[in-house]
Structures are given as C-alpha cells and as structure tokens.
TORMI-702807 format. One record per residue (C-alpha): residue number from 1; residue in one letter; x negated, y, z negated. Coordinates in Angstrom, 2 decimals, decimal comma, padded with zeros to 5 digits. Layout:
<rs>
R   nr  rest       xx       yy       zz
R  NUM     a        X        Y        Z
...
</rs>
This chain:
<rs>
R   nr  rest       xx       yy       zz
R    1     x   020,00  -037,67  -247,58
R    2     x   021,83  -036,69  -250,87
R    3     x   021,03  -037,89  -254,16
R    4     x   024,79  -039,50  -254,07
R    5     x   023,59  -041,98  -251,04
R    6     x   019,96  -042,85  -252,56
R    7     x   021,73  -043,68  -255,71
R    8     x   024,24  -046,29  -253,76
R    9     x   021,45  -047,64  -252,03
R   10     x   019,15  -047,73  -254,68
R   11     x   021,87  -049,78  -257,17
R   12     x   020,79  -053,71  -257,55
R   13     x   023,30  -056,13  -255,76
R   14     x   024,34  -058,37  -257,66
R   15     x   023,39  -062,25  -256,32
R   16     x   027,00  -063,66  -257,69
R   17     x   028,70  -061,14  -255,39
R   18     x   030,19  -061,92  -251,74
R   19     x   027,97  -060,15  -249,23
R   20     x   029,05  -059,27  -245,87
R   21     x   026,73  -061,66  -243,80
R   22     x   025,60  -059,26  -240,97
R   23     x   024,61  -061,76  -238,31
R   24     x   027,49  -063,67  -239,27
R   25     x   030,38  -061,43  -239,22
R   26     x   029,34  -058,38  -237,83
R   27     x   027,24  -058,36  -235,38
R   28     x   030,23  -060,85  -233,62
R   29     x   032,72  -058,37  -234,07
R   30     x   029,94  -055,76  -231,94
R   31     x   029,30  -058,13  -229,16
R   32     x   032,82  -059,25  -228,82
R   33     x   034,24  -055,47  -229,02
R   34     x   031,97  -052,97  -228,40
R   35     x   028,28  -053,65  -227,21
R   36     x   029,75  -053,70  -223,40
R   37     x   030,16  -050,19  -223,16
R   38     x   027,38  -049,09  -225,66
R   39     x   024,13  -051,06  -225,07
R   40     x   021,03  -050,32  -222,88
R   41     x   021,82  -049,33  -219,45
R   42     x   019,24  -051,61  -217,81
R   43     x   021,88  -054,57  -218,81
R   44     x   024,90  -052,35  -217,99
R   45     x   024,22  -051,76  -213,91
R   46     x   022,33  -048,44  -214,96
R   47     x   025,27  -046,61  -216,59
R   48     x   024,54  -044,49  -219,87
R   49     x   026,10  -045,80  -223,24
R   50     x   029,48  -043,96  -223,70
R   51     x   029,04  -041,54  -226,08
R   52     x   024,91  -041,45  -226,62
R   53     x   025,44  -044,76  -228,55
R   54     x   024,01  -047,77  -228,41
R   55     x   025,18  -051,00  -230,52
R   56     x   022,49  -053,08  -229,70
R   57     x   019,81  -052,93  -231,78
R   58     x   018,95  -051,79  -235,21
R   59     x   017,26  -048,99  -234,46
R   60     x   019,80  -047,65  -232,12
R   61     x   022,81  -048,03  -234,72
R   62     x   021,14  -046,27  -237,16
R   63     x   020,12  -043,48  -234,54
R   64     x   023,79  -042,68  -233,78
R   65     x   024,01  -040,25  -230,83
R   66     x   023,19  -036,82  -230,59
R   67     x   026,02  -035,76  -232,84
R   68     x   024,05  -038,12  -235,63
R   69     x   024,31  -040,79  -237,41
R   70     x   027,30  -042,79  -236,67
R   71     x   027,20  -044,87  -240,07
R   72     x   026,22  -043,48  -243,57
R   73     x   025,18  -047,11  -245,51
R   74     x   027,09  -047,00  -248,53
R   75     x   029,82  -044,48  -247,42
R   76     x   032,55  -045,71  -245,05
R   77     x   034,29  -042,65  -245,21
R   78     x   031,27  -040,51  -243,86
R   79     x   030,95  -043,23  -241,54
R   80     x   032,20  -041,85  -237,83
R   81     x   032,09  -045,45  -236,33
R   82     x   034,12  -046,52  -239,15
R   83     x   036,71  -044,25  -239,10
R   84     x   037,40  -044,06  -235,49
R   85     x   037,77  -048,29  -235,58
R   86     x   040,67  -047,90  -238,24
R   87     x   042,94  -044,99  -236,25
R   88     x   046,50  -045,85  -235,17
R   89     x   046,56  -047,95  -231,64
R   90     x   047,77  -045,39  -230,00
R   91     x   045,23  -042,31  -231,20
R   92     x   043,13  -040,88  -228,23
R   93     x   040,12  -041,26  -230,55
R   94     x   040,80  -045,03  -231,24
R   95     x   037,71  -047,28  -230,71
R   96     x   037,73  -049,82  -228,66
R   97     x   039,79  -047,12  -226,23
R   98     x   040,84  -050,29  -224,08
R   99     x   042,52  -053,40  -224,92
R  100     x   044,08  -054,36  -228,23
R  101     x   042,48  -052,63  -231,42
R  102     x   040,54  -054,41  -233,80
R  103     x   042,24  -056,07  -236,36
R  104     x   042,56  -055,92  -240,11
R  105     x   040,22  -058,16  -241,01
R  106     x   037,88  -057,11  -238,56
R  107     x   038,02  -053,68  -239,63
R  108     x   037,77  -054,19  -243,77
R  109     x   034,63  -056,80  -242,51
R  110     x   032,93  -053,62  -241,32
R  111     x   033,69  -051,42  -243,61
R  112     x   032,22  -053,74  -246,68
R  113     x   029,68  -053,96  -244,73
R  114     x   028,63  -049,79  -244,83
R  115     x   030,30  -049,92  -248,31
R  116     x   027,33  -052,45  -249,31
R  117     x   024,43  -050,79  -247,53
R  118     x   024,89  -051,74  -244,25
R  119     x   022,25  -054,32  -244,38
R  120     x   021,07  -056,48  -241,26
R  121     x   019,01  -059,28  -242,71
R  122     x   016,29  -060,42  -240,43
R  123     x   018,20  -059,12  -237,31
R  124     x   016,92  -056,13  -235,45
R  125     x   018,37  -057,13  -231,70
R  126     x   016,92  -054,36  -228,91
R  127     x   014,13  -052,60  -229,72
R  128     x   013,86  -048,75  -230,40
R  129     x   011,25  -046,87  -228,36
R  130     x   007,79  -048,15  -229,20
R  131     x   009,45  -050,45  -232,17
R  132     x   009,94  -047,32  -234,60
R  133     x   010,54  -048,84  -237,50
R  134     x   013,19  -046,81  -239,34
R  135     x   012,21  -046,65  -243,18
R  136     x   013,79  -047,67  -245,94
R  137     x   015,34  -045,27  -248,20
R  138     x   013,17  -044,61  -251,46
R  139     x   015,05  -044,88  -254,64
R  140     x   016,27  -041,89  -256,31
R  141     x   014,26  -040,32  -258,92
R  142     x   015,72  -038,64  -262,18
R  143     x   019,19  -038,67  -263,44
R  144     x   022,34  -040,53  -261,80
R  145     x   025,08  -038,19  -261,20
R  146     x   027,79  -037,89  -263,13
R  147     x   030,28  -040,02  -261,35
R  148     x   027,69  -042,64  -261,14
R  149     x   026,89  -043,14  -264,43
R  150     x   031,01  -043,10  -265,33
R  151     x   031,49  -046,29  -263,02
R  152     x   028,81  -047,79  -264,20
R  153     x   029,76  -047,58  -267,89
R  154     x   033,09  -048,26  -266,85
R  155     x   032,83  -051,57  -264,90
R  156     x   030,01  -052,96  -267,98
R  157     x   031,98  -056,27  -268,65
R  158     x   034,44  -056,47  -265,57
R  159     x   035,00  -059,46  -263,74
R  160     x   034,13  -059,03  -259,91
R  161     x   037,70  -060,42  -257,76
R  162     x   037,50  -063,29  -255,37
R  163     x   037,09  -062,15  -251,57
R  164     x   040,64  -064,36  -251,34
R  165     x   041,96  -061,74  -254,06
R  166     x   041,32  -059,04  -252,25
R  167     x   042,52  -060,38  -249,13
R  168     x   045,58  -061,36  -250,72
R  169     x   045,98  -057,90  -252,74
R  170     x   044,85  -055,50  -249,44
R  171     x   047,87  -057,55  -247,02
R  172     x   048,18  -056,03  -243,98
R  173     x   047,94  -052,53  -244,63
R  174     x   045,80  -052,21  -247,32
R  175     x   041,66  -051,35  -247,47
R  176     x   040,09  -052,12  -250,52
R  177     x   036,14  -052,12  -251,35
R  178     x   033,71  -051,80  -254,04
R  179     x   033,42  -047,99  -255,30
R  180     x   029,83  -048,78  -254,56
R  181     x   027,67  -051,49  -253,87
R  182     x   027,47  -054,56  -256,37
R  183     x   030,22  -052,84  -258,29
R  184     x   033,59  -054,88  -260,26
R  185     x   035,79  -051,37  -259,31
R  186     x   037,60  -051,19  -256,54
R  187     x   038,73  -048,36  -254,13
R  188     x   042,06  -048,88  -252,78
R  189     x   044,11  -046,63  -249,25
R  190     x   046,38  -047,74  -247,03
R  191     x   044,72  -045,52  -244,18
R  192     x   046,55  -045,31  -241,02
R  193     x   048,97  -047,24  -242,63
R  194     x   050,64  -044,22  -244,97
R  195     x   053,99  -044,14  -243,15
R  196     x   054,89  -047,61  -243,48
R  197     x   053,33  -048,32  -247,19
R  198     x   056,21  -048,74  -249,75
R  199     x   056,81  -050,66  -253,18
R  200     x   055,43  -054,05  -251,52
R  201     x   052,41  -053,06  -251,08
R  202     x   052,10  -051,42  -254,14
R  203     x   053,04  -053,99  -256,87
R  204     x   050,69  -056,63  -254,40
R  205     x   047,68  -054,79  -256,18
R  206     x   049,15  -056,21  -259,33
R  207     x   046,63  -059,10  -260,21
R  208     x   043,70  -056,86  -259,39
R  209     x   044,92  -053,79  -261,59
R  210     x   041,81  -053,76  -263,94
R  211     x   039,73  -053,53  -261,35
R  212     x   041,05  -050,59  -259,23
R  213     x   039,37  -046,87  -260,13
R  214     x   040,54  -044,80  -257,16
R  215     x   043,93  -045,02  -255,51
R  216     x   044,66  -043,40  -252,32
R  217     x   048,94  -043,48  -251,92
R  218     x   049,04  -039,66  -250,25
R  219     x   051,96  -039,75  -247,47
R  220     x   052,83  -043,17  -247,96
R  221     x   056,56  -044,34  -249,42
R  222     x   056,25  -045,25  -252,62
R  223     x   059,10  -044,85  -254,97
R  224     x   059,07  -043,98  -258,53
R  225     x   059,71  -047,48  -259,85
R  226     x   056,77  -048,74  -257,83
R  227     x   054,40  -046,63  -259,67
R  228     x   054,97  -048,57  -263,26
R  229     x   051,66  -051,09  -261,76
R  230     x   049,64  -048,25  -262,61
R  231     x   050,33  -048,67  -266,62
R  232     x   048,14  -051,85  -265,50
R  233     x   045,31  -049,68  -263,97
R  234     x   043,10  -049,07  -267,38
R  235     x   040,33  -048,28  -265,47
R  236     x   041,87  -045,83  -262,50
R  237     x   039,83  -042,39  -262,58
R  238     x   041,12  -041,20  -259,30
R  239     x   045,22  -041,15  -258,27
R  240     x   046,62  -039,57  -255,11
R  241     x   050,12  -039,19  -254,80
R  242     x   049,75  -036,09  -252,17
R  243     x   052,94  -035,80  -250,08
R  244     x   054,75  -038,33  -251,21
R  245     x   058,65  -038,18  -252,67
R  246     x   058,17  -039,43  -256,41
R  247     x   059,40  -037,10  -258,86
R  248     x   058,67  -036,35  -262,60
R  249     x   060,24  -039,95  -263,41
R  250     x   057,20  -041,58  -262,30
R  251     x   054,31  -039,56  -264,52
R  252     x   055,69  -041,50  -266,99
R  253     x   054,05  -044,36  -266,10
R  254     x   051,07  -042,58  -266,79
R  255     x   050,69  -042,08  -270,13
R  256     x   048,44  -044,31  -270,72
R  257     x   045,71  -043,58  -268,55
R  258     x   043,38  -042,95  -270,49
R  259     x   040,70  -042,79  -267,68
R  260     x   042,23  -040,72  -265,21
R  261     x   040,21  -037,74  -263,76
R  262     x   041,63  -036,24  -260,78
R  263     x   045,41  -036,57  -259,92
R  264     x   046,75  -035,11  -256,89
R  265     x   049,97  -034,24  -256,38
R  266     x   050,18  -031,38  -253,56
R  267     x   053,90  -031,44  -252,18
R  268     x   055,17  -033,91  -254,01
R  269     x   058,79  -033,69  -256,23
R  270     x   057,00  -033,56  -259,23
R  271     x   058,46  -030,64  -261,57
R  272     x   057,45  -028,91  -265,19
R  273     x   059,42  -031,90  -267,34
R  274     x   056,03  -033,83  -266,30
R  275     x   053,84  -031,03  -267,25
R  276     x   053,66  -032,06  -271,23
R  277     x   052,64  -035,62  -270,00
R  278     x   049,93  -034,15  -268,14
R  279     x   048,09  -032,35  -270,50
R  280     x   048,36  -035,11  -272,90
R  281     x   045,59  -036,68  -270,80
R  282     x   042,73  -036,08  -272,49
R  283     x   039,83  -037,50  -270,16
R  284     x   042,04  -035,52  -266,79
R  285     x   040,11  -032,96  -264,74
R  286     x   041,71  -031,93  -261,95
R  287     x   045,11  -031,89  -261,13
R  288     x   046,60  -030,83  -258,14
R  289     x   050,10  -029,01  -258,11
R  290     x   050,19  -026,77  -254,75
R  291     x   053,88  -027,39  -253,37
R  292     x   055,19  -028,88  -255,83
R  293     x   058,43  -028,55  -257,80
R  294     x   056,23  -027,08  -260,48
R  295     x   056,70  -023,24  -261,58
R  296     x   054,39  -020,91  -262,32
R  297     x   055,45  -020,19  -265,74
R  298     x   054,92  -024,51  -265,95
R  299     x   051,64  -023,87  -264,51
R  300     x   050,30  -021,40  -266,86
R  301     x   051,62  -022,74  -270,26
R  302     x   049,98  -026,04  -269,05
R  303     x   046,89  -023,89  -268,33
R  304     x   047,05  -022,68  -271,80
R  305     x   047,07  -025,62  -273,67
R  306     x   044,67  -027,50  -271,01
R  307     x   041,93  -024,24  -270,10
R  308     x   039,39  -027,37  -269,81
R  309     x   041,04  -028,93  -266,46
R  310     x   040,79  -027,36  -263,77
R  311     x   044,92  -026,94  -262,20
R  312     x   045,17  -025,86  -258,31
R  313     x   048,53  -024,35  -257,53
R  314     x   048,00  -022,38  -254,99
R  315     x   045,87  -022,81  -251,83
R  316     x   042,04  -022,39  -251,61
R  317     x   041,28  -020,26  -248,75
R  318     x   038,17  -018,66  -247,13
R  319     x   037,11  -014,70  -248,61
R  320     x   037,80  -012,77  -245,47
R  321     x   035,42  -011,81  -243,27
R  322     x   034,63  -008,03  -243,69
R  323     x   035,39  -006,26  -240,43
R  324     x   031,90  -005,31  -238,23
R  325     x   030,79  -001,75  -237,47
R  326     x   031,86  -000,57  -233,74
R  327     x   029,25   000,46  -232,12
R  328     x   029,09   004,65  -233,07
R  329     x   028,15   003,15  -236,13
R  330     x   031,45   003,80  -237,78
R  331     x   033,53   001,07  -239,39
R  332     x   036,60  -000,42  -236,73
R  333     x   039,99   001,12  -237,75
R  334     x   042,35  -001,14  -239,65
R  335     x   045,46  -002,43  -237,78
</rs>
C-alpha cells in the first residue's frame, strides 16, 4: 500500500461531516444491482461469481478477484468497480452488463463511499474462509507528502458544503467528492459525461467555487466565457482543459489563481498571447502545451523566464528498446 493511501486512511473524519452510511445506502445499491451475479455459488444454483468476484461479504469485496483488489478505500479512481459502474450505457465494459445502468446518484453514493474509506460499520455479510479477518491499515509513519500537507493547509478554515449543495452543484453530469476523506475541498469531472458538458454545467459549480481544488473539464464543451467561474476558484490547484476548444481569451480568467499547480492544456486553441499570463503564476508547476496553438519560440521564452515549472510540449515517449543479439552473437542488421 503506498504512503499516499495510508495517509487518506489514516486522516481523522470529521463527526460534523455527512458520511456515506454503508448499510444504508450501499450495501442496497449491491443487493439490488449486483450481488445476483457475484455472490457465493452455493446461493446461485452452483455457478461461479462472474468475474472471480464476490459482493457479498466484507471479506470478499476487499479480496477483489484474481486481477486484485477491485476497490482502493480512499481512491475512486484506482477503484476498478468504480470505474466500470460510471462508463457510458452502451460500453461493453459497463457494470451491471444487463438492464438499465445505475444511476447518478447511485453512482456518486458509491464513489463517496471509496472516497471516504470505504467503511462498513458493523456489517461484514458472508464470511471469508475460516473468518479471516482482513486488518486494518496502520497509520502512516513520518512525513505527509507534499500534496497532503498543501490541502490540508489549504482547506484550514473552509466551510464543508451541504450534501444538497453538492447535489445541486454536480446536476446530472457532474461527480464531485472530497479530495480526501473529512476534507472542505472538492474534486470536480464530468466523467463519461465530457461530450455533452457545456457552460451550464460549468457556472452550476458557482456557489461552491471556494471549495473546488481540482477541476477535470478535458473533452468537454466549455466555451471561453464559461471559464470566468474560475476567477471564483481561490483555492483550485489542479485545472484540466485537455482537448477542449477555448482559446487564449479564456487564460484570462486566470490571473488570479494564485493556487494553481498543474494546468493542462494538450490540444486545446490556446496560443503564445496567453503565454505572459502563464508565467505570471507564481505558485504553477506544470503546464501542459503538447498540440496546442503554442510555438516553440512561445515555448522557450516562457521556459526562460519560468526554468522552475516544468512545460511539456512535446510528447513523452518510451527510450527505445535496444535491438537483441541474433544468435551468431552478432548484433541484428538495422532496417
């Protein structure tokens, strides 16, 4: 388990925050959905789980199959189950393959609930083999990383958002969830909803801008007008505007994020007039720029007067593999 993890688990939740009640609301949404074709074969007319996995216990959720572990407590997006629950109706990979997929609500339930710890209260439903118990992750010793420690200075006197805020805010395409466990900051996509995501969705996040640190709008439709609600994001470290059709226009509404660490703009219309606005952001990283409108003569002056972040304009590939000996001991011939 990486440090990362032990440090979500290992971070107090707060008692004035709105848990995800796992007997409650998830472990409905399993029965209802999913435990019929992944639960002990002995109550299934002797056929095997589909897949190696069984949802109906504990023990065997947190076993995953023989691929692993099928949730990652405190990470939805290293979570397989959860990512396979929020594809397109009409993906091969979709779960539940039959029937109508699971709705929004039913999806965001699930994923605060990984996002929190994926607790279970008191419930441990069918036993493991010889009731393993499956131990409890010890809390990190030394130093929280880096990232950690930045959110957690960051959200020091923010005011958690009503679960009817975030309902309200997230509508029907949106996902949004604590950056961790117990935390006022919110992570915000639209995934599997990119192509139909525009300026409605966008300015909905409105009352809940001081809350939001990372913002996922790669591939959606977003226009450059739309992008102004970020001046409202003080607290946004993290911006992804990957393959989207906003141009230089919209960086302006940047200028005063003053928190910003990574901004991504791979294929995007963005061109060297937004280049100066850039480096003006002192606390900024990373930037992406592969694709983009941006020159390389841009690209290196804003190198110069930026050598502390880190700008990718071109792609990150592999190092080649070097070509094997044939078998006389010689090295192949080049083609």
């Amino acid at each position: 388990m990486s440090m990362l993890l032990q440090a979500l688990i290992a971070l107090p939740v707060s008692l004035d925050s709105v848990s995800v009640d796992f007997r409650q609301e998830v472990l409905p949404i399993l029965q209802s959905r999913c435990v019929e074709c992944h639960q002990d074969p002995a109550k299934n007319s002797g056929k095997r789980p589909k897949g190696g996995l069984r949802l109906d216990g504990k023990y065997w959720i947190l076993e995953g199959n023989k691929f692993g572990p099928v949730i990652v407590p405190g990470s939805p997006l290293e979570s397989t189950l959860i990512n396979l629950i929020g594809l397109e109706a009409d993906d091969p990979d979709r779960m539940p393959p039959k029937g109508d997929k699971l709705s929004n609500n039913e999806v965001n339930t699930l994923r605060r609930w990984v996002t929190e710890g994926a607790h279970f209260g008191d419930w441990t439903g069918a036993p493991g083999p010889n009731e393993v118990n499956v131990p409890t992750p010890k809390p990190p010793t030394g130093k929280l990383p880096t990232i950690i420690q930045r959110l957690l200075k960051l959200g020091e006197g923010v005011t958690p958002i009503t679960e009817s805020a975030r309902i309200l805010a997230a509508g029907a395409r949106g996902t949004i969830s604590p950056v961790f466990p117990s935390s006022p900051l919110l992570s915000v996509s639209f995934t599997s909803h990119q192509g139909r995501t525009g300026t409605r969705d966008l300015l909905s996040l409105a009352p809940i801008a001081e809350n939001i640190a990372t913002l996922d709008l790669g591939r959606t439709r977003i226009t450059n007008a739309s992008l102004a609600v970020t001046a409202k994001m003080s607290r946004l470290m993290k911006l992804d505007l990957r393959q989207t059709n906003i141009t230089s226009e919209a960086i302006q509404h940047l200028i005063g994020a003053s928190n910003l660490r990574s901004l991504n703009l791979f294929s995007s219309e963005v061109d060297d007039s937004a280049l100066s606005i850039i480096a003006s952001l002192n606390k900024l990283e990373t930037v992406y720029l592969w694709q983009s409108k941006c020159t390389a003569a841009g690209v290196q002056k804003l190198r110069a007067e930026r050598p502390d972040m880190r700008v990718i304009y071109e792609a990150i590939l592999p190092p080649p593999e070097r070509p094997a000996p044939d078998d006389s001991g010689g090295q192949r011939r080049r083609r």
